[in-house]
ROBATI-562642 format. One line per field, with one value per residue: residue number from 1; z negated, y negated, x negated of N, C-alpha, C in turn. Coordinates in Angstrom, 2 decimals. Atoms other than C-alpha are relative to their C-alpha. Layout:
<rs>
num	(NUM,...)
n.z	(Z,...)
n.y	(Y,...)
n.x	(X,...)
ca.z	(Z,...)
ca.y	(Y,...)
ca.x	(X,...)
c.z	(Z,...)
c.y	(Y,...)
c.x	(X,...)
</rs>
This chain:
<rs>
num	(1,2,3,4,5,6,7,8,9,10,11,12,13,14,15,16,17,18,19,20,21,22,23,24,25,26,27,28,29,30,31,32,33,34,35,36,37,38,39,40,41,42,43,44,45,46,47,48,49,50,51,52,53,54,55,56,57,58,59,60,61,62,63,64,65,66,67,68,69,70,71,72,73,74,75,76,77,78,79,80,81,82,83,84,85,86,87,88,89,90,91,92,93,94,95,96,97,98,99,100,101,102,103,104,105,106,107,108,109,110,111,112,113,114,115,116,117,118,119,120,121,122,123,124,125,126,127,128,129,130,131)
n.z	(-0.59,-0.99,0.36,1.10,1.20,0.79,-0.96,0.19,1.75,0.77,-0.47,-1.05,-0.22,-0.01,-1.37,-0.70,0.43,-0.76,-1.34,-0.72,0.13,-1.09,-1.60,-0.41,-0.02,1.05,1.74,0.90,1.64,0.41,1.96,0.48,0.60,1.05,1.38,1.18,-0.02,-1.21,-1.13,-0.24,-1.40,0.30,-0.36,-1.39,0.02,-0.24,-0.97,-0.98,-0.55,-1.24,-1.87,-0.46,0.37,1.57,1.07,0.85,0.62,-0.11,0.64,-0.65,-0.89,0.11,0.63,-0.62,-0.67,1.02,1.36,0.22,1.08,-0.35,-0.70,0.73,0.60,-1.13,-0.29,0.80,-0.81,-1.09,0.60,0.65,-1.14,-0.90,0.78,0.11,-1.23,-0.51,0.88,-0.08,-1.42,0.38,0.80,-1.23,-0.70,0.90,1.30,1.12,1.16,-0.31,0.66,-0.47,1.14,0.87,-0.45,-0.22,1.50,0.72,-0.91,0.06,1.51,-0.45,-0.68,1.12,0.79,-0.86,-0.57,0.95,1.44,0.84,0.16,0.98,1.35,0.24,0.49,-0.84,-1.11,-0.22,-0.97,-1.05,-1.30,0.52,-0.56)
n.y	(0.70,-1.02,-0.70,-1.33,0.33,0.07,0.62,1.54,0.14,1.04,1.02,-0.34,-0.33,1.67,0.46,-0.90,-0.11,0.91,-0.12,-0.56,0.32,0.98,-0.17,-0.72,0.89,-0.57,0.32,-0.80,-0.16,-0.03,0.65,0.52,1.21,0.55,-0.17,0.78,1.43,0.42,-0.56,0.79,0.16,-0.35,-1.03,-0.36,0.76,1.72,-0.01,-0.31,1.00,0.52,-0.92,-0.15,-1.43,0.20,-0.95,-0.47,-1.36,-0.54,0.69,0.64,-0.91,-0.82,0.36,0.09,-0.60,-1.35,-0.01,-0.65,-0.81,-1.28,-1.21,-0.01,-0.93,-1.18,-0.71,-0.93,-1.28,-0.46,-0.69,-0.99,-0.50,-0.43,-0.63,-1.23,-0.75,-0.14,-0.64,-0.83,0.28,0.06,-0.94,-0.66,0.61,-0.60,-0.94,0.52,0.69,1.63,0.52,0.70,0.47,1.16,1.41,0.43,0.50,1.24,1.26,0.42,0.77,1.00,0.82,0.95,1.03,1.42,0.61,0.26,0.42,-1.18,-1.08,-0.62,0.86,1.53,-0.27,0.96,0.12,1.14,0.90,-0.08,0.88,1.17,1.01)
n.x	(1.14,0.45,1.59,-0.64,0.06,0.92,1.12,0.27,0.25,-0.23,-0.75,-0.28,-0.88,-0.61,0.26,-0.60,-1.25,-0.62,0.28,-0.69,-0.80,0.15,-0.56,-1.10,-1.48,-1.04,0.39,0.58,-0.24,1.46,0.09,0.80,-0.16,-1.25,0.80,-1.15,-0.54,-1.36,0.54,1.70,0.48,1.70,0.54,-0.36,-1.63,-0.37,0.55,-1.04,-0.92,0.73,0.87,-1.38,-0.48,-1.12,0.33,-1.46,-0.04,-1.08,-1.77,-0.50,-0.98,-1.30,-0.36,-1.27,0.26,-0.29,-0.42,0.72,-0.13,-0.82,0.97,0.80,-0.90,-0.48,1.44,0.19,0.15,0.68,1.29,-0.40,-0.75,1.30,1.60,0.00,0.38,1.61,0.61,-0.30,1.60,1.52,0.14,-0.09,1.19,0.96,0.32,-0.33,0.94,0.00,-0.23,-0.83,-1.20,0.24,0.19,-0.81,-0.72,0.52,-0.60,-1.50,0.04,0.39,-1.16,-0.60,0.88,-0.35,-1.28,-0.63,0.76,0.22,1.08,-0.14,0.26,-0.58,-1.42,-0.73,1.03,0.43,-0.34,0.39,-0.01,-0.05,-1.79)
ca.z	(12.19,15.39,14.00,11.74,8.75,6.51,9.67,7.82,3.97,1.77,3.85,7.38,6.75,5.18,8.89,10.81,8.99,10.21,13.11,14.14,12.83,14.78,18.07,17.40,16.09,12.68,9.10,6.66,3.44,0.74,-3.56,-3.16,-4.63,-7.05,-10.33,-13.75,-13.05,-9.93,-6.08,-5.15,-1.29,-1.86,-0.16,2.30,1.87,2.51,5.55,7.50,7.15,8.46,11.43,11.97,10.52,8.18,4.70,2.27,-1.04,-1.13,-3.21,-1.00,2.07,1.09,-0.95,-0.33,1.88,-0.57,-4.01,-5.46,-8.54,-6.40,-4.06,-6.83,-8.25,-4.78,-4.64,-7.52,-6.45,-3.09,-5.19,-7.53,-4.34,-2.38,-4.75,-5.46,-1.88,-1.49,-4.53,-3.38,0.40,-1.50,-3.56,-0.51,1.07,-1.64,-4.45,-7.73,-9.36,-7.24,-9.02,-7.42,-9.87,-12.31,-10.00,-8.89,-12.68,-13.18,-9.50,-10.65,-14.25,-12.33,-10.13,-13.37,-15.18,-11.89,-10.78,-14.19,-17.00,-18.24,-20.21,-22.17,-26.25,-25.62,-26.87,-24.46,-21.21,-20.26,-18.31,-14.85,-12.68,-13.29,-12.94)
ca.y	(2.80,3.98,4.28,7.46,7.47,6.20,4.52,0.82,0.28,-2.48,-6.15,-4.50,-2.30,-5.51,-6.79,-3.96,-3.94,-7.56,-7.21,-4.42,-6.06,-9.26,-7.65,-5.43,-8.62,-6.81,-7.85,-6.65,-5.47,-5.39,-5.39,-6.97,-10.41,-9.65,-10.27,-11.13,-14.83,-14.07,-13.66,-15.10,-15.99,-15.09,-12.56,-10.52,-12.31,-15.64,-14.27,-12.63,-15.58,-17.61,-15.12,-16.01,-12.78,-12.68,-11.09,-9.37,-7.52,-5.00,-6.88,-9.21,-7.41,-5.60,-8.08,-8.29,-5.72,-2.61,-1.76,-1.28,0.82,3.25,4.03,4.10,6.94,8.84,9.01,10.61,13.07,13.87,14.40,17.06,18.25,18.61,19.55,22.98,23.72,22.27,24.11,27.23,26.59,25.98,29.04,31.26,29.29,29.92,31.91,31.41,29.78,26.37,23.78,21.55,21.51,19.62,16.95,16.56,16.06,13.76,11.60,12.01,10.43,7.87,6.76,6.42,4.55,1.91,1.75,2.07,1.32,4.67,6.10,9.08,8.36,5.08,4.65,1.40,0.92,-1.38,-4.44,-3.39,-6.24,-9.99,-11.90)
ca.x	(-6.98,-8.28,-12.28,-12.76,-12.37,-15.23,-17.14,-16.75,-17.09,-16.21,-16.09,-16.57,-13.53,-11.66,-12.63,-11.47,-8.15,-7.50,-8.99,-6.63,-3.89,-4.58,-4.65,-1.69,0.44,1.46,1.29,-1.27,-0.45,-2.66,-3.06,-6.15,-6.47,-3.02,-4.79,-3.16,-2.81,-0.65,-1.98,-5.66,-6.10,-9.75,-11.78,-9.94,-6.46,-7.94,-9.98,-6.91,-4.62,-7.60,-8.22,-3.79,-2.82,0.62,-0.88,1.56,1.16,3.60,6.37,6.03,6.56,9.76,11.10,15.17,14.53,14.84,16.68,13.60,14.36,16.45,13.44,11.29,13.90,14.41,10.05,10.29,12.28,11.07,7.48,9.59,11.25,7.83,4.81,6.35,6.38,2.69,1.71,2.74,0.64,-1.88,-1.53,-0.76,-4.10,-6.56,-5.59,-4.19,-6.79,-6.26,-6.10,-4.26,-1.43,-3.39,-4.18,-0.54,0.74,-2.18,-0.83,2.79,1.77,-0.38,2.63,5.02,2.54,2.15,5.80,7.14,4.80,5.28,2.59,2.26,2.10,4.00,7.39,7.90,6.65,3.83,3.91,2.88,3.95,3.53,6.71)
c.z	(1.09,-0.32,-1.12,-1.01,-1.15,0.83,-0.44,-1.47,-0.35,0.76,1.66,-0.11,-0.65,1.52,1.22,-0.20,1.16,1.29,0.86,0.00,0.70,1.39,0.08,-0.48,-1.18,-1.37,-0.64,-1.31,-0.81,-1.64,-0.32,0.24,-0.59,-1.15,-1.44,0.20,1.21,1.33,0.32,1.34,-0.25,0.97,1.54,0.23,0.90,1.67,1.19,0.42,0.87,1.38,0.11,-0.42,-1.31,-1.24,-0.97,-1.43,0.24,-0.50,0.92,1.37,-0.34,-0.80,0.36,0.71,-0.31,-1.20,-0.75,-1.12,0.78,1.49,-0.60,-0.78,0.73,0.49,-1.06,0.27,1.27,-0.83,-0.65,0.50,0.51,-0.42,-0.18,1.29,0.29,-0.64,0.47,1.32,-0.81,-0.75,0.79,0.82,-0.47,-1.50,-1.19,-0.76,0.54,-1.04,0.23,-0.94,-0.70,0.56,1.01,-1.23,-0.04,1.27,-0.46,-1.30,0.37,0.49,-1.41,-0.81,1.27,0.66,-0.89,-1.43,-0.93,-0.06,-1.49,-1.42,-0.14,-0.16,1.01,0.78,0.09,0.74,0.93,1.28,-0.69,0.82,-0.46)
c.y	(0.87,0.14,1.08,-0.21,-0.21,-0.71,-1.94,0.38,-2.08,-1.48,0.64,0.88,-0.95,-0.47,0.39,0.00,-1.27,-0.19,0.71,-0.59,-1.35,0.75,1.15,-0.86,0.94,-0.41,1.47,0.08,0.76,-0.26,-1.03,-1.56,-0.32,0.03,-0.28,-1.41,-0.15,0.65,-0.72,-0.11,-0.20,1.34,0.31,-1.08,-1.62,0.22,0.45,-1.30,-1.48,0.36,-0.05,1.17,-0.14,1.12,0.34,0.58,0.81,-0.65,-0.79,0.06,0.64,-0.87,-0.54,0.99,1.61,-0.17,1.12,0.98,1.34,0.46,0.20,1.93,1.12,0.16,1.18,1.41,1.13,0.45,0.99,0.99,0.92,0.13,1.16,0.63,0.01,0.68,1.15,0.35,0.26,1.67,1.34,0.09,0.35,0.77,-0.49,-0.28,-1.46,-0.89,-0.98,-0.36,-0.98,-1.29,-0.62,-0.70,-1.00,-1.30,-0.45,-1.06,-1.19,-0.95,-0.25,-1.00,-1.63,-0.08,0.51,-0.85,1.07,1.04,0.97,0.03,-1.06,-0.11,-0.88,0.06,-0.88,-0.44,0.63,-1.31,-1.34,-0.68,-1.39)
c.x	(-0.61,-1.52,-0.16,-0.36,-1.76,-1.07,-0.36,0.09,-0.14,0.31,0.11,1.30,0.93,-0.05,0.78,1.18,0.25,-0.35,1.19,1.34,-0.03,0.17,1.15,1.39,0.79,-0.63,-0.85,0.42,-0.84,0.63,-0.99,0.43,1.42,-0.88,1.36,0.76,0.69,-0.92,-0.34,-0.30,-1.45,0.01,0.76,1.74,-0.34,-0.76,0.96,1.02,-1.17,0.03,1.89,0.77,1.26,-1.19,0.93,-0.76,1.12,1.26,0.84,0.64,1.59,0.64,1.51,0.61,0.65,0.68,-1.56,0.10,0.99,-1.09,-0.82,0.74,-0.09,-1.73,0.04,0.44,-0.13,-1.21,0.59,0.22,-1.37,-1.00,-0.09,-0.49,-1.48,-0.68,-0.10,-0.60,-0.82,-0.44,-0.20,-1.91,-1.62,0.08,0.68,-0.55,-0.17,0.03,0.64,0.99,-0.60,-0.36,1.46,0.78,-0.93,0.60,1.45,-0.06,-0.81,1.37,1.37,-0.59,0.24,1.25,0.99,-0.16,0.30,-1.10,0.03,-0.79,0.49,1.30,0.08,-0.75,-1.02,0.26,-1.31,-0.11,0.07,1.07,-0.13)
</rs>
């Protein structure tokens, strides 16, 4: 977005999104309005495709597009790949008392939880995505 960061909040940056994406002629993609019962053209969804704008969630964007379970596989390990190295900046940067580590294990256990349904204590995954 070319305004800096934090200069719109809640429907004005909703606004700005489609705004920019209207005059640059590119699809928005978006979670908001996926709920349980499916995907809600409400709110900002229903205000972009008003204002002519394609709207996407992600699935729907990439859908055919990707094998999703094998870039879901190869994030993973790019993050395995590339946290040591950032860890180790960071460690270099400020000291060995960063803490950083613990808030990469808690993103990496975020991102299996939403693009697996793996959470820790659970023998089976949960349902993450509504099909």
């Amino acid at each position: 977005m070319p305004a800096a960061p934090g200069s719109e909040a809640s429907n004005g940056a909703d606004d700005a999104l489609i705004a920019y994406a209207k005059k640059n002629a590119i699809p928005l993609i978006t979670n908001e309005g996926y709920t349980v019962r499916g995907l809600a053209d409400e709110k900002m969804r229903k205000r972009a495709k008003d204002a002519g704008v394609y709207v996407y969630a992600p699935h729907e964007f990439y859908a055919g597009k990707i094998n999703e379970s094998d870039e879901i596989e190869a994030f993973f390990e790019r993050f395995k790949e590339q946290a040591p190295l950032h860890l180790e900046s960071r460690r270099t940067k400020f000291g060995p008392g960063d803490k950083m580590g613990h808030t990469l294990d808690w993103v990496f256990n975020y991102y299996r939880m939403i693009l697996l349904g793996e959470v820790e204590g659970r023998d089976k995954p949960i349902r993450v995505r509504v099909v």
